[in-house]
C-alpha positions in Angstrom: 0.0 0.0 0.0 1.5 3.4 -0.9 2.7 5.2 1.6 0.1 8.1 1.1 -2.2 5.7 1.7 -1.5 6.1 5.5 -2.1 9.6 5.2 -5.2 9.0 3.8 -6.3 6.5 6.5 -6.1 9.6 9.4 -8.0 11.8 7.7 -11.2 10.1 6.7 -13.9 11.9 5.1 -16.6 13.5 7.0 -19.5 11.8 5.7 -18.2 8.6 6.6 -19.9 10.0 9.9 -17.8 7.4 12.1 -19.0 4.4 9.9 -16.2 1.6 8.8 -15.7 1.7 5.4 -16.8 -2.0 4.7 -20.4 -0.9 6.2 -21.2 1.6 3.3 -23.5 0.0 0.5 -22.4 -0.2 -3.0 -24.8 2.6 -4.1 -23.0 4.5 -1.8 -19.5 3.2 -2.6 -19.8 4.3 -5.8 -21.6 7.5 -5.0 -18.7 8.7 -3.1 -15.9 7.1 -5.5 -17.3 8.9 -8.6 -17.6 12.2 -6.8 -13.7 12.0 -5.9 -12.8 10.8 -8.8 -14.2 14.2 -10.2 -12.3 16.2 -7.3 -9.0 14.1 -8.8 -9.8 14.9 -12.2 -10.5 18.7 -12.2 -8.0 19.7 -9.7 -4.1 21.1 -11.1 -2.8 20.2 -7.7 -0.7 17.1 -8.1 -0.6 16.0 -3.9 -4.3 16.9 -3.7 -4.8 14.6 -6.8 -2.7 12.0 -5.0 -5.0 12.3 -1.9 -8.2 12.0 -3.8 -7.0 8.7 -5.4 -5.7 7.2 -2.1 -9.6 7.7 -0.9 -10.9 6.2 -3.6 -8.4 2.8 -3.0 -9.2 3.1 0.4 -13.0 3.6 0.1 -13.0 0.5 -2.6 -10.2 -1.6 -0.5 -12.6 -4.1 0.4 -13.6 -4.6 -3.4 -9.5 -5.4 -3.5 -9.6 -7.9 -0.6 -12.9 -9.8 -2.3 -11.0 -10.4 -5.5 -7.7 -11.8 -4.0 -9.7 -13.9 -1.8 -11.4 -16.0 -4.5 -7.4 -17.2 -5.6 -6.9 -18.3 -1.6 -5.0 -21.8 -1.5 -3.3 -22.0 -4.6 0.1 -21.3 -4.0 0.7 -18.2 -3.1 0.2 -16.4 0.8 -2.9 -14.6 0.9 -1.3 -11.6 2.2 0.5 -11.8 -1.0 -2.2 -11.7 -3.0 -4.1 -8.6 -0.9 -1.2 -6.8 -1.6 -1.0 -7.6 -5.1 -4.8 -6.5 -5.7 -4.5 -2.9 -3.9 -1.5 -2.8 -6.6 -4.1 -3.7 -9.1 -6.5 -1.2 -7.4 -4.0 1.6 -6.9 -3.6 1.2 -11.0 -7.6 1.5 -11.7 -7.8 4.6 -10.0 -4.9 6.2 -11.6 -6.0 4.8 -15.4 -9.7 5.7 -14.6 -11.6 8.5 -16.8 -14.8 9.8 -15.8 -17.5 9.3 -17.4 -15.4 6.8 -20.0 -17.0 3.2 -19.3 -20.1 2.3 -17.3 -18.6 2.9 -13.9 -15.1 2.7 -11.5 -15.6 -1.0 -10.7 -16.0 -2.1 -14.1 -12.9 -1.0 -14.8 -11.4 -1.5 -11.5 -12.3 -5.4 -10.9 -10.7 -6.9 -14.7 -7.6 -4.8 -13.1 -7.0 -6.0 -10.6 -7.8 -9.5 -11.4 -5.4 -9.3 -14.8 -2.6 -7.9 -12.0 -3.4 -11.1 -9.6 -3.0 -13.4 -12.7 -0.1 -11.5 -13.9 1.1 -12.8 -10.6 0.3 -16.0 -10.7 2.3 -16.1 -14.3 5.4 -15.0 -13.2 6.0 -16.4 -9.3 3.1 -18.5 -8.5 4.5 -21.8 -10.4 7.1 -23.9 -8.8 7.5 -25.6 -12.0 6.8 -23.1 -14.7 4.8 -24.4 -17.5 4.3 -22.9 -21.0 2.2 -20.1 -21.3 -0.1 -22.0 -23.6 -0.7 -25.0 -21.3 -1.5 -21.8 -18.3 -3.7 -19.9 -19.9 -5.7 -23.3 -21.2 -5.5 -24.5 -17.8 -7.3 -21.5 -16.7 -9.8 -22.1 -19.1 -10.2 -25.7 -18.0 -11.3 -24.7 -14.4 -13.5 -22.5 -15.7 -15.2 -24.8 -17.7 -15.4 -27.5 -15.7 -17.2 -25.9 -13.1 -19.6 -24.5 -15.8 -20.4 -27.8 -17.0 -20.6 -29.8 -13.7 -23.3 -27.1 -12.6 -24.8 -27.2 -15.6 -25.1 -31.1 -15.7 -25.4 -31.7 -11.9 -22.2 -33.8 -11.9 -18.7 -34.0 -12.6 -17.6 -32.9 -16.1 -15.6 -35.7 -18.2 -12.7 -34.4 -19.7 -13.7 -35.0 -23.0 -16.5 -32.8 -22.2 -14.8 -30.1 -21.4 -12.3 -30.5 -24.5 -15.5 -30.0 -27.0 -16.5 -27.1 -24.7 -13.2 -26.0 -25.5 -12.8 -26.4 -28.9 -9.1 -28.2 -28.0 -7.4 -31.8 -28.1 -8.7 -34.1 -25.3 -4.5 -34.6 -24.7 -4.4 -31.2 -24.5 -6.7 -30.8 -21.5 -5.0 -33.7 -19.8 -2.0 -31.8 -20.2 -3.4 -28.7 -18.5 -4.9 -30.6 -15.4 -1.3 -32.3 -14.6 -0.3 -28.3 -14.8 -2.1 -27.9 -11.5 0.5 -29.5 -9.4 2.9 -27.1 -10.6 1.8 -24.4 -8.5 3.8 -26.0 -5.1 6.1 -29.1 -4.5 5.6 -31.8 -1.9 8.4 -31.9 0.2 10.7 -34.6 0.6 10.1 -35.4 3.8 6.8 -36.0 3.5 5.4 -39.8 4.4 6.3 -42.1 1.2 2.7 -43.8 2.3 0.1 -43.5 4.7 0.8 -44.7 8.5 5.0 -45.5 7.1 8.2 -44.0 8.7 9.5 -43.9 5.0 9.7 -40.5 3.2 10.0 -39.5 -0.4 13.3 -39.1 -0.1 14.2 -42.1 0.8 12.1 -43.8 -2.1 14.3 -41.9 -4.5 17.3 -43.8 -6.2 20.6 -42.0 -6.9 21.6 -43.7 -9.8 25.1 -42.4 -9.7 26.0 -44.0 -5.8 28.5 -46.7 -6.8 28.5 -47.7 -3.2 24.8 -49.4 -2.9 25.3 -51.4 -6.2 28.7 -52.9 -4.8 26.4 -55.9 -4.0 25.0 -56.2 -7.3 28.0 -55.7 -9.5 30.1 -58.7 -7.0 26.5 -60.9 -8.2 26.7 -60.0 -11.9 30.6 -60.3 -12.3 31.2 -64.1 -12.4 27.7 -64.4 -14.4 28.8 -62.1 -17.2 32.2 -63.9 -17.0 30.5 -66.4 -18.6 29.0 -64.8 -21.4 30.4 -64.7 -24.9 32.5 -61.9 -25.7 30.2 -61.2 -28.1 27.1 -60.8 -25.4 29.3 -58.8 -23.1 29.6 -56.5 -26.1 26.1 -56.0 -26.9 25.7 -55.5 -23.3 28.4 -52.8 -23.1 26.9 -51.0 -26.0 23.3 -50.7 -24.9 23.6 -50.3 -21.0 26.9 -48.9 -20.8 27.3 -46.6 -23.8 23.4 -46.0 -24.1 23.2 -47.0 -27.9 20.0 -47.8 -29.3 19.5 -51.6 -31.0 19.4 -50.2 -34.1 22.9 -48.9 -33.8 23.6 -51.9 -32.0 22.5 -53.9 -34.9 24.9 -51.7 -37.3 27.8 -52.4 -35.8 27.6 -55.8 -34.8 26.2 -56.5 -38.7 22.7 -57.7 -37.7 18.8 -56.3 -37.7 17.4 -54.1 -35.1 14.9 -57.0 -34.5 17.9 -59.7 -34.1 19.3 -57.5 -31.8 16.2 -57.2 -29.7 16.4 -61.0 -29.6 19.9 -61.2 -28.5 19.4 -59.0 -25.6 16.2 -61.3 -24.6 18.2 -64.1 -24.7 20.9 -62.3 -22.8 19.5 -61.1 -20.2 17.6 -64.5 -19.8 20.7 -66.6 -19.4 21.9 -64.3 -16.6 18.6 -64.2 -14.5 18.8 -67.9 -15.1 22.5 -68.1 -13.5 21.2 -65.5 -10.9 18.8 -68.0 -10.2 21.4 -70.4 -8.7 20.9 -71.6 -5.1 24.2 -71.2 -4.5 24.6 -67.0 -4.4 23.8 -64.9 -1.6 19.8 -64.3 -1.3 20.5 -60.7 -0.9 23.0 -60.8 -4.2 20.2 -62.5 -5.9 17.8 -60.1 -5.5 19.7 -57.3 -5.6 21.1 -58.3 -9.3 17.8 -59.5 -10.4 16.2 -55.9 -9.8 18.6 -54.5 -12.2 18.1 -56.9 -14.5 14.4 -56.2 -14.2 15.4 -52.4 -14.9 17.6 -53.3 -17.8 15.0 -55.6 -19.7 
């Protein structure tokens, strides 16, 4: 809130007669708004203009307040968002022309809801989407809730996409946008009533240390693997190469080189298999097997 604003708060009008501004109805609201918007408008005086403006923010604050309260739990703090609206507020009363447009709060409440969503766009998203899938996204809830009233019951997503005029994928992809707006943290429970968090559920592929166990399982299996195999291996697990490039440089199809890998990884979880290693090498090697294939 400007800091003229202050000002403006000591030295209420007179014919607030000791009232609180949210009491006033909205005939007189406007009334009063019009008449100092008037006062702001004919006077040369720049600080008197000022003044006249700060009692019109103050006299329509509440207006301000409404409007950031319907975007309450969705990211942001609501003190954020009262502050950003009496931004948008503070700009309708400075871009407002009498007697251009029906009235202040015609003008005033698409202001300061554009400056809230303006908002929203640039720091409300933890992960930041593209504008496209945002604005649809916004047009999603809006149309949902039209059609669910409308219908008496929950709208189907391809419902709403033929309201919409847009791709049913596309308004799939603008209701997974809604968890963009905050993160879970990663200490939060990994399931209900468990000690385990997110954290811990979350594999770090590049710790050497916790797949000692499986690489001491897989060593004397792959020992006894062609050279050939261990090469395929090496190229698609290792390296990353794709079968097709697999195939071209071992001189086969990309479909007999699906059908080595099968076979592959079929002998090892077969030697895996073997009574004779350690039940926790077992397992440990067979989940990456699992991975791999």
């Amino acid at each position: 809130m400007p800091q003229s604003l202050f000002h403006a708060a000591r030295h209420l009008p007179s014919w607030l007669q000791g009232r609180h501004i949210g009491e006033l109805d909205h005939e007189v609201r406007e009334h009063h708004t019009t008449e100092l918007l008037q006062l702001a408008a004919a006077t040369n005086d720049e600080s008197q203009r000022q003044s006249y403006l700060d009692e019109v923010v103050l006299l329509n604050g509440s207006v301000a307040e409404a409007i950031a309260g319907r975007y309450r739990a969705k990211g942001i703090e609501s003190d954020d968002l009262v502050q950003v609206a009496y931004l948008g507020l503070v700009k309708a009363a400075q871009g407002y022309r009498v007697g251009e447009g029906p009235g202040f709060l015609a003008y005033a409440v698409p202001t300061i809801s554009g400056e809230i969503k303006r908002h929203f766009r640039d720091f409300g998203w933890m992960v930041r989407p593209p504008r496209r899938v945002q604005e649809l996204r916004s047009a999603v809830v809006t149309a949902h809730a039209d059609l669910s009233r409308t219908k008496g019951r929950p709208a189907t997503s391809s419902e709403v996409a033929d309201a919409l005029g847009v791709q049913h994928a596309d308004v799939d992809e603008a209701v997974l946008a809604d968890g963009c707006f905050s993160a879970m943290s990663l200490d939060a429970p990994g399931h209900s009533e468990s000690t385990v968090t997110l954290a811990d559920l979350l594999v770090d592929e590049r710790d050497d240390y916790g797949h000692v166990d499986t690489m001491l399982a897989l060593r004397p299996a792959l020992a006894n693997l062609s050279e050939r195999d261990r090469h395929i291996l090496l190229l698609r697990y290792i390296r990353g190469w794709t079968q097709e490039q697999i195939g071209r440089e071992i001189g086969v199809s990309q479909m007999q080189v699906s059908r080595l890998l099968h076979r592959i990884l079929a002998a090892l979880r077969e030697q895996l298999a073997d009574p004779a290693l350690d039940s926790g090498e077992s397992v440990a090697a067979n989940a990456l097997l699992v991975e791999t294939g």
